[in-house]
C-alpha beads as a LAMMPS data file, in Angstrom:
LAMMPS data file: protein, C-alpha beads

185 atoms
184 bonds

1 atom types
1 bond types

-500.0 500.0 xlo xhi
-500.0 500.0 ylo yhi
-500.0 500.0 zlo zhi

Masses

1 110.0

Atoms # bond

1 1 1 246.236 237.232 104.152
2 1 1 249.828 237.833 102.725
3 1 1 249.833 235.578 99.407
4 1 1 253.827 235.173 98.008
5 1 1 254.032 234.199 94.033
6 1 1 255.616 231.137 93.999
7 1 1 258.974 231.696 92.692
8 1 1 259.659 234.010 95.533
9 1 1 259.213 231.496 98.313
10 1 1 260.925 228.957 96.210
11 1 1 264.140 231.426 95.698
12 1 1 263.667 232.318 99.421
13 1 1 263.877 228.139 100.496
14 1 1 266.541 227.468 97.737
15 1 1 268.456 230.121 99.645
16 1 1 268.346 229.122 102.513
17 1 1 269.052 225.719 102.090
18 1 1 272.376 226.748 100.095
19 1 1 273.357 229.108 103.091
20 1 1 272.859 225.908 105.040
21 1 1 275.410 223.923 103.228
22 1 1 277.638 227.032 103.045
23 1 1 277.844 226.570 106.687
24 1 1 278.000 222.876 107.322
25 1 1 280.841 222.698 104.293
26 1 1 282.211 225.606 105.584
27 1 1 282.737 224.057 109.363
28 1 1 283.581 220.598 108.222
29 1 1 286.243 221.890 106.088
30 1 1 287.562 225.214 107.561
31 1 1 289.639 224.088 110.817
32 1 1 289.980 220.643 109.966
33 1 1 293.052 218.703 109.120
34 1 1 292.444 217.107 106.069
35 1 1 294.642 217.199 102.700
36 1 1 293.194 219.203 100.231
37 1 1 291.802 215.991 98.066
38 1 1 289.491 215.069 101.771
39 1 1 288.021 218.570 101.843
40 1 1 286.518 218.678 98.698
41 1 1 285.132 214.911 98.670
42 1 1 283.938 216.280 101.908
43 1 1 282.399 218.963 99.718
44 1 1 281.656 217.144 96.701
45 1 1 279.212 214.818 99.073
46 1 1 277.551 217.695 100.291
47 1 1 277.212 218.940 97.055
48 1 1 275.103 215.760 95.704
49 1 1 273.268 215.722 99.276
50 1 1 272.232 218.935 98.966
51 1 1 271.168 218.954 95.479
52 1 1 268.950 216.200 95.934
53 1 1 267.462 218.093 98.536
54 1 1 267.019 221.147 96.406
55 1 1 266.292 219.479 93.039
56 1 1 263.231 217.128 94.700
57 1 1 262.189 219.905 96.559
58 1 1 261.523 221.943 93.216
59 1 1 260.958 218.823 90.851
60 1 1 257.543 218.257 93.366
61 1 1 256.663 221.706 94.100
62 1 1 256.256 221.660 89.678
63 1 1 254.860 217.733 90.259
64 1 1 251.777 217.558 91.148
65 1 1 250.280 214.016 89.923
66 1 1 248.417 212.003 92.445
67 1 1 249.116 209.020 90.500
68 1 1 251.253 206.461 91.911
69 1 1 254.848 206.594 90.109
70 1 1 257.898 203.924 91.591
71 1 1 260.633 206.205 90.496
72 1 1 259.262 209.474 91.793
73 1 1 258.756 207.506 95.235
74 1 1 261.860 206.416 94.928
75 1 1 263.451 209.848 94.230
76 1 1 261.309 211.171 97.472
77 1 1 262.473 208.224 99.758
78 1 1 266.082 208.915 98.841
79 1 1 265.444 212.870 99.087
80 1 1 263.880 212.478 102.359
81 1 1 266.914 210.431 103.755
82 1 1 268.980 212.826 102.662
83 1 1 267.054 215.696 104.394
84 1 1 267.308 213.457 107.682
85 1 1 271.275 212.746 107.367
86 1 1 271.622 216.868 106.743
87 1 1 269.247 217.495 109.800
88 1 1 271.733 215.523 112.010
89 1 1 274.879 216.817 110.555
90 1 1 273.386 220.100 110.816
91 1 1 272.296 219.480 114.790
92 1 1 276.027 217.845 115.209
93 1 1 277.984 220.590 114.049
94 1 1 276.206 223.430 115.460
95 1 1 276.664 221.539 119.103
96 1 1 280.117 220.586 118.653
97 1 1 280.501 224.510 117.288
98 1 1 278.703 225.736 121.164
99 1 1 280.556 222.908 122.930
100 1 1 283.972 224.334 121.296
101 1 1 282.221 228.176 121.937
102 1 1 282.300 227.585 125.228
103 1 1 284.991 225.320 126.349
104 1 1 287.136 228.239 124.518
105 1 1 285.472 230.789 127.195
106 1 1 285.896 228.633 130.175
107 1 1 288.947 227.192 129.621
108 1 1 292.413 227.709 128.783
109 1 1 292.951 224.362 126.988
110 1 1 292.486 224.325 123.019
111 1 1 289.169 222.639 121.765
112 1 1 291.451 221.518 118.307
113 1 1 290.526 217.805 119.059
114 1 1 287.065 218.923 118.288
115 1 1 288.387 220.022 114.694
116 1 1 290.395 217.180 113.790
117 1 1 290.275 214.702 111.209
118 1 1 288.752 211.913 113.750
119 1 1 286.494 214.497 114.627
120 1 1 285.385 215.344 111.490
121 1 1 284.961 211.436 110.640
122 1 1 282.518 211.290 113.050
123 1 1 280.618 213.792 112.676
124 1 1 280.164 212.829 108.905
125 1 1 279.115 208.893 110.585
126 1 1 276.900 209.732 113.064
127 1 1 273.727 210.611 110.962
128 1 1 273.832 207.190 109.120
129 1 1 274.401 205.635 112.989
130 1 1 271.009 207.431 114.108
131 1 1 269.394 207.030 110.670
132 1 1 269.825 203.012 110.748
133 1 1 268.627 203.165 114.585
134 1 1 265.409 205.229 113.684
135 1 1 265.188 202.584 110.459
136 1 1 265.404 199.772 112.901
137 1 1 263.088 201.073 115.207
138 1 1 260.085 201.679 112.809
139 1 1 260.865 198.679 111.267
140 1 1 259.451 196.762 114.674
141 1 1 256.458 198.455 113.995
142 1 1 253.811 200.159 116.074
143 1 1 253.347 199.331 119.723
144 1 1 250.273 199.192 121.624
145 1 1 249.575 200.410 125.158
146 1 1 246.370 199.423 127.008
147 1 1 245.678 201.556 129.791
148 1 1 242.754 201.342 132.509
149 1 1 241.369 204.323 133.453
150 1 1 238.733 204.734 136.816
151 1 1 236.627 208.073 137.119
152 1 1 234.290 208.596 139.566
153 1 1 230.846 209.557 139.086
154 1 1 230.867 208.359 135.282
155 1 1 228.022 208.479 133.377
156 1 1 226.646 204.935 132.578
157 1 1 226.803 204.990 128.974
158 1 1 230.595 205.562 129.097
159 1 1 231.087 202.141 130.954
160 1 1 233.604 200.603 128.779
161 1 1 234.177 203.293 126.224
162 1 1 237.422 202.511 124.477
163 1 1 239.259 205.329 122.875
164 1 1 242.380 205.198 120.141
165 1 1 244.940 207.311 120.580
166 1 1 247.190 207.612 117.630
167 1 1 250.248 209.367 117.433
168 1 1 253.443 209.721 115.487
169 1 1 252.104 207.494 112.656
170 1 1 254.649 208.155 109.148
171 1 1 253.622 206.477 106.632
172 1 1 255.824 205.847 103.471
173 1 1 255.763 202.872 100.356
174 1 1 258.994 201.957 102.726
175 1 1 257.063 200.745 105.539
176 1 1 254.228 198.419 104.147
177 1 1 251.409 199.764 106.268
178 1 1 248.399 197.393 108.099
179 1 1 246.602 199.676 109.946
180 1 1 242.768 198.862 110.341
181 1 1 240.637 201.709 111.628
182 1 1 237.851 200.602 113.756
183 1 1 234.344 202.680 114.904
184 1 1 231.793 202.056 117.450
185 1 1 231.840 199.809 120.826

Bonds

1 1 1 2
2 1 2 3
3 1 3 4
4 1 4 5
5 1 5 6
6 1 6 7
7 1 7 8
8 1 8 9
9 1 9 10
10 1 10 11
11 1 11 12
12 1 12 13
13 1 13 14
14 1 14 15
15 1 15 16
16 1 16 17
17 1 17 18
18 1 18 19
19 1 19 20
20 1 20 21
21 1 21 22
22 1 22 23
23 1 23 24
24 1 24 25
25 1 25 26
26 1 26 27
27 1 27 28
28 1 28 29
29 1 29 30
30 1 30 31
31 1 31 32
32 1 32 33
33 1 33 34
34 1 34 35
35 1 35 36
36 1 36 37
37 1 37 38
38 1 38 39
39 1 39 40
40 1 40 41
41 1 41 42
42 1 42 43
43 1 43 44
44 1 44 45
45 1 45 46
46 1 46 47
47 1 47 48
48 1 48 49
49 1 49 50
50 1 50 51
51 1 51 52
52 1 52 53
53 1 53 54
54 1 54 55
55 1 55 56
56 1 56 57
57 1 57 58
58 1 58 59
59 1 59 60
60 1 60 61
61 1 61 62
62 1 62 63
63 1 63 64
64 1 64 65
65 1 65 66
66 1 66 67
67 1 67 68
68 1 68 69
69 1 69 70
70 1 70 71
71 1 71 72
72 1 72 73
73 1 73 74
74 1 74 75
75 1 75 76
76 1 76 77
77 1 77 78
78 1 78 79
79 1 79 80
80 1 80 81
81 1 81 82
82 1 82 83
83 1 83 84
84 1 84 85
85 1 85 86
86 1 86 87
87 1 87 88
88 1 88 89
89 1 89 90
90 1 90 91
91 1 91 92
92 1 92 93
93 1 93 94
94 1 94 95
95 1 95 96
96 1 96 97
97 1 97 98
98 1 98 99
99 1 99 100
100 1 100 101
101 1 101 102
102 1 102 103
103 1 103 104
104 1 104 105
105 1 105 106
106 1 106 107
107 1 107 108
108 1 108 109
109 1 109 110
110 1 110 111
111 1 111 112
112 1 112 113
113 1 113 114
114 1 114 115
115 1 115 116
116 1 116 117
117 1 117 118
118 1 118 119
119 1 119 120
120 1 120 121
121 1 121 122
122 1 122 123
123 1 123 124
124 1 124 125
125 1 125 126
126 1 126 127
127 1 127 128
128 1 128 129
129 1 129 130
130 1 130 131
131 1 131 132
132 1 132 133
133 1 133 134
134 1 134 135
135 1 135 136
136 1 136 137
137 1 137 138
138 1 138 139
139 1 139 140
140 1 140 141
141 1 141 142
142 1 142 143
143 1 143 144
144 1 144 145
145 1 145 146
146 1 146 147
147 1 147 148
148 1 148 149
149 1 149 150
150 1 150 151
151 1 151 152
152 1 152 153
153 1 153 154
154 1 154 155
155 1 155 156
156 1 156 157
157 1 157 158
158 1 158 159
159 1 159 160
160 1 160 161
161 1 161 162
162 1 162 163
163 1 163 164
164 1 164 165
165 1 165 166
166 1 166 167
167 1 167 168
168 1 168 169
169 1 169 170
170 1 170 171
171 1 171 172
172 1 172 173
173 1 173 174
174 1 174 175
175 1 175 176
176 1 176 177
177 1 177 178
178 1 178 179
179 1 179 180
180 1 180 181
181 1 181 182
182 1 182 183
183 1 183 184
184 1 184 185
């Protein structure tokens, strides 16, 4: 097996994270009507989301105490959220960038209200729309579903065997886990 030295995957991540913001800064900026003071607090806010990506991402790859620490949980929560708001701008602007793509091929009609300043607006509001939805949605916590399964020609000692199936369980200092695991019958 292929084993990297360290730097060189974090250079290669670094990378392309920064190529990533070249792009989203790039597209919210380039084509859009905005005085020249909008574009680069457009910029500037990318700037600090990005570098809290980058700088947790390298402050815990050199971190690596598995003692509990409220400001370093802190730092991830907030790092995290901003990874989740870039995901979504990222996902927004490359489908607004195929929508335009191909409303340019198949029409004759300009795709500039895609670019504008409204547009721009909310495509900048969006990810903090979804990320209070998905916040509001794990905040009603985890939801059960019993169902009854019949199988013929069972073997008797599976007669009321009850099986757990857990998925999508993310657990974070945010969200105050209770979860009891339970063996046997």
């Amino acid at each position: 097996m292929l084993k990297l030295p360290m730097a060189l995957v974090r250079t290669v991540a670094s990378t392309l994270i920064l190529v990533i913001f070249v792009y989203v800064a790039h597209q919210l900026t380039r084509f859009t009507v905005l005085s020249w003071i909008g574009k680069s607090l457009i910029v500037a806010f990318l700037i600090l989301l990005f570098s809290m990506v980058i700088g947790t991402f390298l402050y815990f790859w050199k971190d690596k105490s598995p003692e509990p620490n409220a400001a370093r949980d802190r730092l991830m929560n907030v790092s995290l959220t901003a990874m989740a708001y870039i995901n979504f701008l990222i996902t927004f602007v490359i489908l607004r960038d195929i929508f335009a793509f191909a409303d340019n091929l198949l029409s004759t009609a300009p795709t500039a209200a895609l670019y504008s300043s409204q547009a721009t607006a909310a495509l900048l509001g969006l990810p903090v729309v979804f990320l209070a939805l998905g916040n509001l949605i794990i905040r009603t916590g985890p939801r059960t579903k019993k169902v009854e399964l019949a199988f013929k020609n069972i073997h008797p000692d599976l007669h009321g065997l009850r099986i757990a199936h857990i998925t999508d369980l993310h657990i974070s200092p945010s969200l105050s886990p209770n979860l009891r695991i339970v063996t046997g019958k």
